[in-house]
N, C-alpha and C positions, 0 to 999 in steps of 0.2 A: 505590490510585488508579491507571486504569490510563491509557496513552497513546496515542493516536492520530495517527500519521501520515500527512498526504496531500499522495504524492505524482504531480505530475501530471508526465509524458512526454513531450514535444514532439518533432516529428523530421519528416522530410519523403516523400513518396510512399510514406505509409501504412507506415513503419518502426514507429511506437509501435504500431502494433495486432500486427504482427510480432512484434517485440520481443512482446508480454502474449503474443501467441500459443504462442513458443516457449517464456516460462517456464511454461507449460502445459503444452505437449506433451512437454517435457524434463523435465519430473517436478518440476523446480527451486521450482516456488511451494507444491506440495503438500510438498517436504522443508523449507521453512521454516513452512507450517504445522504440521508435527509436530516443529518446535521448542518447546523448554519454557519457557512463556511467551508464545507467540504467541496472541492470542486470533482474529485475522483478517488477513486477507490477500486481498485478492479488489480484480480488474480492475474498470473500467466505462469506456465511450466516451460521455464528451459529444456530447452532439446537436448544439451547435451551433459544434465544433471536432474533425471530422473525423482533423486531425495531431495530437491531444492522445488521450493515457489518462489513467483517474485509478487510482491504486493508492490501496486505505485499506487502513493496514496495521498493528495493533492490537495491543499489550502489555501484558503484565500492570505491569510498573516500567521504571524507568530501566537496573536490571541486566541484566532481558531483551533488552534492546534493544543493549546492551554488548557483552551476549555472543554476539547473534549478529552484531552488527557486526566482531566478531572470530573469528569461522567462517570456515572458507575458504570456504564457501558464496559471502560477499562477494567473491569473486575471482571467481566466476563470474557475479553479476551485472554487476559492473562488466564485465566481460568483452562479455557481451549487450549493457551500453548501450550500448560503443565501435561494437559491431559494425554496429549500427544507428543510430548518430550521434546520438543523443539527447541534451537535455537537460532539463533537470529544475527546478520548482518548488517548494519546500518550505511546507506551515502542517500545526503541530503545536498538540495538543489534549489539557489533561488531563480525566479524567473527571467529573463532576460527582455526587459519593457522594452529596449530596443528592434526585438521581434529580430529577424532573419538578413542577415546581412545580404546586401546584393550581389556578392560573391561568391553566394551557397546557390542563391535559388536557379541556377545553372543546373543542379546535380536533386534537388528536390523538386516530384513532380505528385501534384497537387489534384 
């Protein structure tokens, strides 16, 4: 089962997009996705909250999530959120192994 995190960024005069930007361009988001166990990790900017990102950011278990929380990887994000003043919103998600009821896939198109 796996787990999904999403978290959103808040911060002021365009810090959170900042912030997504430089864990880009400093390599930093793509060296946690070739952690083991990551299955996603990737930005997006709400439409209709300009000072908000959202990060979804995707594991295989609870152990993945463990151990990269205990990477010094983590010293370098926290590092970036300081730097850019951010704070943070947490809702987490486990996966649903039963996949897509057949009373949705009516309304999703593939």
């Amino acid at each position: 089962m796996s787990i999904t995190v999403n978290l959103y960024y808040t911060g002021k005069n365009d810090n959170a997009r900042r912030f997504a930007e430089e864990m880009e361009q400093s390599g930093t988001a793509d060296a946690v996705r070739a952690e083991a166990g990551n299955l996603r990790y990737e930005y997006f900017l709400p439409l209709k909250d300009p000072e908000t990102v959202l990060l979804i950011d995707s594991w295989e278990d609870q152990h993945a999530i463990d151990r990269h929380h205990a990477s010094p990887m983590m010293e370098t994000i926290a590092a970036l959120r300081e730097k850019y003043d951010l704070h943070m919103r947490v809702e987490r998600y486990r996966s649903d192994e039963e996949g897509i009821p057949s009373s949705d896939e009516t309304f999703i198109r593939t």
